[in-house]
Structure formats: C-alpha cells, structure tokens
C-alpha positions as CSV (number, residue, x, y, z in Angstrom):
1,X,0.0,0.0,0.0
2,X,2.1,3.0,-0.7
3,X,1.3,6.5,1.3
4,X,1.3,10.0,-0.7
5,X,3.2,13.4,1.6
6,X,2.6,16.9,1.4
7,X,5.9,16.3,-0.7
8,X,4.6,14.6,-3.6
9,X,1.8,17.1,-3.8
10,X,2.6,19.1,-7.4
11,X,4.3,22.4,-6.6
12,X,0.8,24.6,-8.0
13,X,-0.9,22.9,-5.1
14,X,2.2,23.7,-2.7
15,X,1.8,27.4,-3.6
16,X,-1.9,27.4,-3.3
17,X,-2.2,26.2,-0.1
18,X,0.8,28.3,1.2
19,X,-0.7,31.6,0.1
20,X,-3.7,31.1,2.5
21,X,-1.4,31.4,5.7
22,X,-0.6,34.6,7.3
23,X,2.9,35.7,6.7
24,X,4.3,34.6,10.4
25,X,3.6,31.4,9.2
26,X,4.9,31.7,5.8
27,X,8.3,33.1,7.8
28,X,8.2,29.9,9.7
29,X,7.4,27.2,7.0
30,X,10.8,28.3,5.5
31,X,12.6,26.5,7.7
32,X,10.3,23.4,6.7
33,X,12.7,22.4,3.6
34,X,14.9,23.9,1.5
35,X,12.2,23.4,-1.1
36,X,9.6,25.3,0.8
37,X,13.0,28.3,1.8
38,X,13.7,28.4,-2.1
39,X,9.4,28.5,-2.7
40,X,8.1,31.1,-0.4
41,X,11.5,33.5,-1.0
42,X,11.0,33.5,-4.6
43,X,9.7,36.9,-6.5
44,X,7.1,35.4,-8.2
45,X,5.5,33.8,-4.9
46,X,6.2,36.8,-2.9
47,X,4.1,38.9,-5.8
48,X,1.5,36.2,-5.4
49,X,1.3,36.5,-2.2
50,X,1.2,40.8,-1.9
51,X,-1.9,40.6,-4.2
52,X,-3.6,38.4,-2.4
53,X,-2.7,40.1,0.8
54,X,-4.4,43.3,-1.1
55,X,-7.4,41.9,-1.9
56,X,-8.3,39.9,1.3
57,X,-6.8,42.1,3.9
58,X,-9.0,43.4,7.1
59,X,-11.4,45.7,6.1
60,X,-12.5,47.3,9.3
61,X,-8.9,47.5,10.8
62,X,-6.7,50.6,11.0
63,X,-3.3,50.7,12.0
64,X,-2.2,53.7,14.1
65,X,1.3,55.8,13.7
66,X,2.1,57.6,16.9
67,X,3.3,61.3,15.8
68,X,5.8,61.1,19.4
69,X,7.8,57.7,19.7
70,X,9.0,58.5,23.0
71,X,5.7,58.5,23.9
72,X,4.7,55.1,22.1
73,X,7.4,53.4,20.5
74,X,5.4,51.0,18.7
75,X,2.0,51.2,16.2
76,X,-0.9,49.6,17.2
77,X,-3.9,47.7,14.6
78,X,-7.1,48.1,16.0
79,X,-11.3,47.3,14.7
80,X,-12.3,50.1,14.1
81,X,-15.4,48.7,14.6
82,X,-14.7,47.5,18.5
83,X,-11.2,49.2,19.1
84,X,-10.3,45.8,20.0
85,X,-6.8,45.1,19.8
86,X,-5.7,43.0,16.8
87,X,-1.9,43.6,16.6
88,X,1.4,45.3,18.3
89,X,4.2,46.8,16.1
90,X,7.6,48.0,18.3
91,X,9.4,50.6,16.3
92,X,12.3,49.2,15.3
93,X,14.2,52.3,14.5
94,X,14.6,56.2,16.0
95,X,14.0,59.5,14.2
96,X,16.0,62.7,15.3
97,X,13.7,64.4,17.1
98,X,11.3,61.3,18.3
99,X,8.8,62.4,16.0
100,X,7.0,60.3,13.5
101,X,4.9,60.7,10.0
102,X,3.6,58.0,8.0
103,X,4.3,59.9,4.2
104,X,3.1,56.6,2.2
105,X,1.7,53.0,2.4
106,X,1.3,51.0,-0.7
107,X,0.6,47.1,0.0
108,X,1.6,47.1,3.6
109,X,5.0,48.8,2.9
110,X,5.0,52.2,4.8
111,X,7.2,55.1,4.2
112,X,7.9,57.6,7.0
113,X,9.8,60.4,8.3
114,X,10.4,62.6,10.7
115,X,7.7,65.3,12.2
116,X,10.1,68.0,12.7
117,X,10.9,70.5,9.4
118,X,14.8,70.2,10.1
119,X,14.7,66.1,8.9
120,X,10.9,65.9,7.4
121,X,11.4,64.1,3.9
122,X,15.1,64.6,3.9
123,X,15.3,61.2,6.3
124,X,13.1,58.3,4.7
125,X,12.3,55.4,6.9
126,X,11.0,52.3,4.8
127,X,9.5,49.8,7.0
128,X,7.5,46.2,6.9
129,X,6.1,45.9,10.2
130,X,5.3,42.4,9.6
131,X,8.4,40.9,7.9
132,X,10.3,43.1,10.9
133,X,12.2,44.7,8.1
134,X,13.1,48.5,7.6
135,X,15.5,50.6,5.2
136,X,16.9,54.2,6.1
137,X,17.1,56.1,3.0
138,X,19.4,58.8,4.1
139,X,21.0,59.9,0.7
140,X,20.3,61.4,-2.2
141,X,21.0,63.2,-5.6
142,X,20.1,66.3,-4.3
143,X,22.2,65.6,-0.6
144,X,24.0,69.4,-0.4
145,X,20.3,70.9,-1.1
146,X,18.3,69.0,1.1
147,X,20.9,69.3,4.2
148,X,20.2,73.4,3.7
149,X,16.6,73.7,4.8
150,X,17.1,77.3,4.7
151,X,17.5,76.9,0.4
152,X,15.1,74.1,-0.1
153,X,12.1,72.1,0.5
154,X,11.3,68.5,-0.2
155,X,8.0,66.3,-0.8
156,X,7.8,62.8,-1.4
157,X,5.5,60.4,-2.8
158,X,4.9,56.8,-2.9
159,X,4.1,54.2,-5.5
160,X,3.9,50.7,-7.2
161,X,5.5,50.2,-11.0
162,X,3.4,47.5,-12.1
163,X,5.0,46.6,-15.1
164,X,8.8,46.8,-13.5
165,X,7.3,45.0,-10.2
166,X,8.8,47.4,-8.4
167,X,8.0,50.0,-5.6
168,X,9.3,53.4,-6.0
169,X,9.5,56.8,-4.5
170,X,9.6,60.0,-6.3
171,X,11.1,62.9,-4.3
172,X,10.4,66.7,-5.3
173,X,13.2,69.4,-4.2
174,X,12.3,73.0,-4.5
175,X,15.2,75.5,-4.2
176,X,15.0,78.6,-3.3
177,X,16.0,81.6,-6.5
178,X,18.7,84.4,-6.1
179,X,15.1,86.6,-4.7
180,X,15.4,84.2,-2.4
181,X,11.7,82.5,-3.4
182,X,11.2,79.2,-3.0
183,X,8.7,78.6,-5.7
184,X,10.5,81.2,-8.6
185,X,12.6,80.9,-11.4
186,X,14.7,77.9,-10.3
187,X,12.9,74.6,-11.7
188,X,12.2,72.2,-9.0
189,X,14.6,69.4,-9.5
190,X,12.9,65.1,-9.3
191,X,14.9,61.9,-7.8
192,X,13.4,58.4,-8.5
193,X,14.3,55.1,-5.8
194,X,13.6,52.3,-6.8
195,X,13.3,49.5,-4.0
196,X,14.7,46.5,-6.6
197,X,17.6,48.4,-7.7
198,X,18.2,50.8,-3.7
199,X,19.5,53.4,-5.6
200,X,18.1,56.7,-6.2
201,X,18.0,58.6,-10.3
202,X,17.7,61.8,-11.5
203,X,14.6,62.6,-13.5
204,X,15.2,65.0,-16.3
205,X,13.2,67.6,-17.3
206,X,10.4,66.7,-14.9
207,X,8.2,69.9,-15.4
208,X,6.8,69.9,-12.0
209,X,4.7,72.9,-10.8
210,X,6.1,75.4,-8.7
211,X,3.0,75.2,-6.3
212,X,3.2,74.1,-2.6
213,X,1.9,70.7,-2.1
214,X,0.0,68.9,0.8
215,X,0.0,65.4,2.0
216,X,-1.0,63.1,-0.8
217,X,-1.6,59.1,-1.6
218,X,-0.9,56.5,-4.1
219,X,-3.7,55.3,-6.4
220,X,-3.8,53.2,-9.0
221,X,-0.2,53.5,-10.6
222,X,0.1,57.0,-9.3
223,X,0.8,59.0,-6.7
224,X,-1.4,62.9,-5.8
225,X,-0.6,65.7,-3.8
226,X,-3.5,68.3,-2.8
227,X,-2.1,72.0,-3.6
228,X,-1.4,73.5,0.0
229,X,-1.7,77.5,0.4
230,X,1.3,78.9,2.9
231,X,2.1,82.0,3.7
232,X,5.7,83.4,2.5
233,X,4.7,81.8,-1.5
234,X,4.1,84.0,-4.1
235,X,0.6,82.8,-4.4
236,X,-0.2,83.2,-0.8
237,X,-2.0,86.3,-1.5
238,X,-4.5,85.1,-4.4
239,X,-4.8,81.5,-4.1
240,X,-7.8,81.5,-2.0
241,X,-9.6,83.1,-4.5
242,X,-8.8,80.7,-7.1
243,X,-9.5,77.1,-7.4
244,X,-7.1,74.5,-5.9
245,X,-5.3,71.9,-7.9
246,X,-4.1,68.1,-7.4
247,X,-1.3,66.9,-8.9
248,X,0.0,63.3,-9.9
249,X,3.1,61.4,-11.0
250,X,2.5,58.5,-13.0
251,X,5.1,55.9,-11.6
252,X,5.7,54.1,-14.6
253,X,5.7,57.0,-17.3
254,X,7.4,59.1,-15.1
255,X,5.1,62.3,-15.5
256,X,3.1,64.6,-13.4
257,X,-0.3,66.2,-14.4
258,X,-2.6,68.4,-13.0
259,X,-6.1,68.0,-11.9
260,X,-8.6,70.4,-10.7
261,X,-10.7,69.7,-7.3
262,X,-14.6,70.1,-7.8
263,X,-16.2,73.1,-8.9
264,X,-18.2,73.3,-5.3
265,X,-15.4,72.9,-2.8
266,X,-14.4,76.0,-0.9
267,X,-12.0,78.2,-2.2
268,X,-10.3,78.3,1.2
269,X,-9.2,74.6,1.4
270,X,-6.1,75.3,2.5
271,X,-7.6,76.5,5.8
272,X,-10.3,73.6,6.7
273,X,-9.5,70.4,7.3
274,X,-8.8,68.1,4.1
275,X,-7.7,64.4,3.1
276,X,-7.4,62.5,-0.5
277,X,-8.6,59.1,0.2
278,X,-9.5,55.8,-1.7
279,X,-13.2,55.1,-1.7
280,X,-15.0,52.4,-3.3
281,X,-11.8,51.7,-6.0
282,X,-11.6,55.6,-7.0
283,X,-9.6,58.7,-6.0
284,X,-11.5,61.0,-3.3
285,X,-11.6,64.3,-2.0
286,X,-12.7,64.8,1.8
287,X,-13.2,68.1,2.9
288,X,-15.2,69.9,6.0
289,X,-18.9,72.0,4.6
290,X,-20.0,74.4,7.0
291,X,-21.4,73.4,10.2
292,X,-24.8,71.8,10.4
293,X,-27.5,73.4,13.3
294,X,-30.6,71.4,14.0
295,X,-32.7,71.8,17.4
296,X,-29.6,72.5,19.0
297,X,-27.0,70.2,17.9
298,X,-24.1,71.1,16.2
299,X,-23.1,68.6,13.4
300,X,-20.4,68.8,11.2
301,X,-21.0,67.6,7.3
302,X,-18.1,65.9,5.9
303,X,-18.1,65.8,2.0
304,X,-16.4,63.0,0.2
305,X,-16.4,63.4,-3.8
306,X,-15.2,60.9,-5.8
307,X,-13.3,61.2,-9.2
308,X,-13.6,59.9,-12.4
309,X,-11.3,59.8,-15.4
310,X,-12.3,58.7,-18.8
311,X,-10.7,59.7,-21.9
312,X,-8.6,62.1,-20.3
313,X,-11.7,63.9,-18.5
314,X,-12.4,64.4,-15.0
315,X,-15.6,64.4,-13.1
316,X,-16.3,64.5,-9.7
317,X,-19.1,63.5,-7.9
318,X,-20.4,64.3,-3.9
319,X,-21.1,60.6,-3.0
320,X,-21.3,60.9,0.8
321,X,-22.6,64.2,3.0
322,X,-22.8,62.8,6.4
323,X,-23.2,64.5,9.5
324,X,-20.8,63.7,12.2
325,X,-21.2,64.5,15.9
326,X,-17.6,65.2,16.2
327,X,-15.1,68.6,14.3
328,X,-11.9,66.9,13.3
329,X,-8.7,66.2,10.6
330,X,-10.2,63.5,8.2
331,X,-7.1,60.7,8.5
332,X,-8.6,57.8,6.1
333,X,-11.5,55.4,5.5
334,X,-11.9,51.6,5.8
335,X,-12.4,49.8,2.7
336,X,-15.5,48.8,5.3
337,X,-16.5,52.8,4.6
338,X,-15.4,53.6,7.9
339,X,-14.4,57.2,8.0
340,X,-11.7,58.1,10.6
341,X,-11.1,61.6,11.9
342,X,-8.9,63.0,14.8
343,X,-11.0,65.5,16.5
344,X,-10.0,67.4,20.0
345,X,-12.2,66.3,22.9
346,X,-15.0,68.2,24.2
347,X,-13.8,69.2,27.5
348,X,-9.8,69.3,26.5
349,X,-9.3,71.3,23.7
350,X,-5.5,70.3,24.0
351,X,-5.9,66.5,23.7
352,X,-7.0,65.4,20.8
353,X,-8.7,61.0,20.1
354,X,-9.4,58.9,17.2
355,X,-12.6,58.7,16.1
356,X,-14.1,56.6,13.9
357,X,-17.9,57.1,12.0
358,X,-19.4,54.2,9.6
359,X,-21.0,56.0,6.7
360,X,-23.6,53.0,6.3
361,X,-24.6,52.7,9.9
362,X,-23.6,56.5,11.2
363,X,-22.6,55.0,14.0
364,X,-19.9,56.6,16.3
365,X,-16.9,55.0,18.3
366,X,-14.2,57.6,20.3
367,X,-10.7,54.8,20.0
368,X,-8.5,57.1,22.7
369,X,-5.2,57.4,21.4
370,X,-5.5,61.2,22.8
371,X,-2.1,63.5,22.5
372,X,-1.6,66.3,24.0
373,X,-1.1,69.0,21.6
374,X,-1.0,73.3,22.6
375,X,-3.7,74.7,20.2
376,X,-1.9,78.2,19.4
377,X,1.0,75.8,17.7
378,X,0.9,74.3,14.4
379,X,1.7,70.3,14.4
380,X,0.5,68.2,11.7
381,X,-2.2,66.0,12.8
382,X,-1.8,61.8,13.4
383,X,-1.1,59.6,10.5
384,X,-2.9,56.1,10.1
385,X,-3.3,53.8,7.4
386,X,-6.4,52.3,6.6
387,X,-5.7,49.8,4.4
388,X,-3.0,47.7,5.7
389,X,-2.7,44.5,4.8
390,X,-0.1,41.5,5.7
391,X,2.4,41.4,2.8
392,X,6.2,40.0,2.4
393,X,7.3,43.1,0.8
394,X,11.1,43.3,1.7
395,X,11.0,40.1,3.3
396,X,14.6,38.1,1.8
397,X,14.8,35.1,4.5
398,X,17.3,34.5,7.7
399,X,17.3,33.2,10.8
400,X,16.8,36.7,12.2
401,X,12.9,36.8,11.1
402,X,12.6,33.4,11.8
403,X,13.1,34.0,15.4
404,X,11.0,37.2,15.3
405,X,7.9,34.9,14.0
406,X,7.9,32.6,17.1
C-alpha cells in the first residue's frame, strides 16, 4: 500500500495552499525544507502573495502611527469597529527628534519620516512591520540641497511600478532663486528610488509645478498631492480666491499632471480640514462643509467626492454628505466605509482622540489614542493607514525573522 506526503503534492498545489497562511507562518514554514525556503523566498510567490494580501486584507482594521515615539514606541492595529486590539508593532528604529509621520503606504510597505521641518522628507524610513524589516534612505542626488533647509524644501510620494514590479518613490526638491523665493525661477529638481535596484536617479526635465503641495496618496499606478496654500509663497495672497489643484506622478511614465478639485469645494481649502482618500476603487476628496445646526445640535457635514477619469476627462461626484457628531482632521476610510477623523475632545481642547464614523450605519466610536497638543501651535495632525494589509514586501529570508515569528 504506498502512502502520498505533502511532498509529492505538485508544486501549484504547494503554492496554493501556502498563500492562504498569514505571513508569520509563511516566515516559519521556511525552515520546513529547502524546497519550501527556495518556494516562499521566490519573487514570483512573494508577488503572489502581496496581491492576495491586497485583496483579502482586514477591512474594518486601521493601523495607528504615533506622531511622538518617545511617547509610544510601537503602532498599534485596531477594529475600528470595537477598538479591539488586533496587533502590536515595536518601532524598530529612531528618528531625530522622536517624532513620527507616516508619508506613504502602498501594500503594507509604509514610508515615513520625521515630524520635525529640520529632517521631514530629507530622512526616509522604509519599513514592513510584519516581515520586521526596515530601510533608512538617508542619501540622495540632491544631498547638499536638502541638508540646507534654509534653500530648499522637499516632498515625497509613494508608488507601485506595475510593469517593473517594483515599488518606488519619487522625491520633489524645490530651491529657493537668487530673490530668495522658494517657488520662482529655479525649476524644482525630481529623484526616482527604486526599492529593486536601492539606488536613487535623476529625472530629467520633470516639469513639476512650482505650487506648494500637501500630503497626498498613491492610487492606482500613481501618486497625488493636494495644492497646500502657505504663507511666504508667491501665491499666498491670491490663491484663495482661485480654485485648488491636485497633482499626480504617474510611476511608470514618469510624469506629473494636474487636476482640478470640484467646482463646489471651498476656495479656502487650504484652511479647513482636508484628506485624498481611496473610496470604493476611486480617488476621493474629503473636505469639512459648513457646520450643520438642527434643534440645537451642532453637526459637522463631511463631503467626500469621488473622481472619475475617462478619456482624459475628469468628473467628480459628492457621494457621501454625512453628519458627524464630532469637528476633526479627516485621517482615512476603511475599505468597510469607515471614516476616521482626529477630533479634540470636548472638555480638552489640548488633547485630541481617534474617532471613527461608519457611513452605512452612522454609527460613532471615540478609540483614545489622545495626544496632548497646545492649540496656538501648528503640528501636523496623526497619521494612520487604513488599508493595511499582511504582505512579504522586503522580506529576503534568515534566521533573524525566523526568530522574530515565534
């Protein structure tokens, strides 16, 4: 009577049932066999096993980035359904000032930097909470410029080359001109890393706009920035009459465009609170409307507009209007279509929480995670990801992750 192992299984099969384990246990089943080490370290498995990770990852769960490390020197996953506790994430590494800023996340690969203006986007951190692998990306074309923050500015972005397979990060420089303006005659100059090859590339005549930019977020192939008014630009004194702009960088063409925000958002933007977002597998706009009075409550309408591209032209359309109990920084939304904001309390007006609002059920949960924070100060608000899901980017075997998966 002969008997049939998991080793006589054809190697399709092998890869189909490995994919449906979480990546601790993919870490561990590589010291199974050398078969199953050579298998589940392989590109094409490990690419296998990111889109799956996309497609099936928690969609109610948010991971949270503390914006002080010496505070909390780890990031936390959460339901933001429950705020049960789903997962702990120490730190692994230190930024100069103990400050934290998640810039990026793109398939459970986040890119951040530091809080303060001295190291913000000059110091990349690259970092796979669950392989328990990071990258500092300290250097750069552009080193002598970005080590003068007196002459220049930076901004990053984040993205996925699909047809390289490869993740890269585009980061803009603008220098100030001999008037001293940091958005005039000199043309802002464009660096390219690519994680495959760790080395970063000039881009030539990129033809960025001399505009300042916001936070921004990768979709679909692309990364966009929100135009941000500040005062000391040249436009400072006219933008808010005018209509604000997005603009993308197309990772794999290697070109930025413009887009214009829709025709009934506020003028001001730059002052109210403002977030690009993923909703329902397109690009979104989230932005504050005026306040809301009905028999005495206060409620605060958050619109979230949703774009659409065909044949080169852009529509928008206001899909959500709801009416949250709570004034706060819109952070993300769940692929659940959670929303999550970071509102100040009540009673504190110097400690701000996490809250979270399901745009289905309108119903309400206060997470914690308050920071103390002087309200006559500028500080950017909390970072989070929404989407996070359990991927073996920048995961290349050793014993060192094997003992961090026990």
């Amino acid at each position: 009577m002969s008997t049939t192992s998991f080793d006589d299984l054809p190697e399709g099969t092998v890869v189909e049932i490995l994919l449906k384990l979480g990546v601790k246990d993919l870490i561990r089943s590589t010291s199974v066999s050398k078969t199953w080490y050579s298998l589940i370290t392989n590109p094409s498995f490990t690419s296998s096993q990111i889109r799956k990770a996309v497609s099936c990852c928690n969609d109610n769960a948010i991971l949270i980035i503390p914006p002080v490390t010496c505070q909390y020197n780890c990031c936390v996953l959460i339901s933001a359904d429950t705020s049960s506790f789903i997962e702990k994430f120490d730190i692994p590494f230190e930024t100069k000032t103990q400050s934290l800023k998640l810039l990026a996340d793109v398939h459970g690969l986040l890119l951040l930097t530091d809080l303060h203006t001295e190291y913000a986007s000059k110091e990349l951190y690259l970092w796979n909470p669950y392989v328990r692998r990071h990258r500092l990306l300290a250097s750069s074309c552009f080193r002598k410029l970005l080590d003068d923050r007196n002459r220049s500015m930076g901004i990053v972005g984040m993205g996925f080359d699909k047809l390289t397979n490869d993740y890269k990060i585009v980061r803009i420089v603008f220098v100030k001109d001999d008037k001293k303006k940091l958005f005039g005659e000199v043309a802002p100059k464009v660096e390219i890393y690519s994680l495959r090859k760790n080395t970063w590339t000039k881009l030539k005549d990129p033809g960025v706009q001399r505009l300042v930019y916001d936070h921004g977020i990768y979709f679909n192939g692309c990364y966009y920035w929100l135009e941000l008014n500040q005062p000391g630009t040249e436009r400072a004194n006219g933008c808010y009459g005018t209509k604000m702009r997005i603009m993308s960088f197309d990772f794999h063409t290697e070109l930025f465009g413009l887009l214009k925000v829709p025709n009934d958002v506020p003028c001001n933007l730059g002052r109210c609170p403002h977030k690009l977002m993923e909703v329902e597998d397109s690009l979104a706009l989230c932005v504050i409307d005026a306040p809301h009075r009905d028999k005495g409550d206060t409620r605060f309408p958050f619109c979230i507009w949703l774009m659409r591209q065909e044949n080169g032209v852009v529509t928008w359309t206001l899909r959500f209007r709801p009416l949250l109990q709570y004034f706060g920084s819109p952070l993300g939304i769940t692929k659940n279509g959670t929303l999550i904001i970071e509102s100040y309390r009540t009673n504190k007006l110097d400690e701000t929480c996490i809250v979270s609002c399901n745009l289905k059920s309108m119903i309400h949960k206060v997470h914690g995670f308050g920071i103390i924070r002087n309200p006559r100060t500028f500080l950017d608000i909390s970072t989070l990801d929404a989407s996070f899901p359990e991927s073996l980017i920048m995961y290349e075997g050793g014993k060192l992750l094997l003992k961090c998966a026990k």
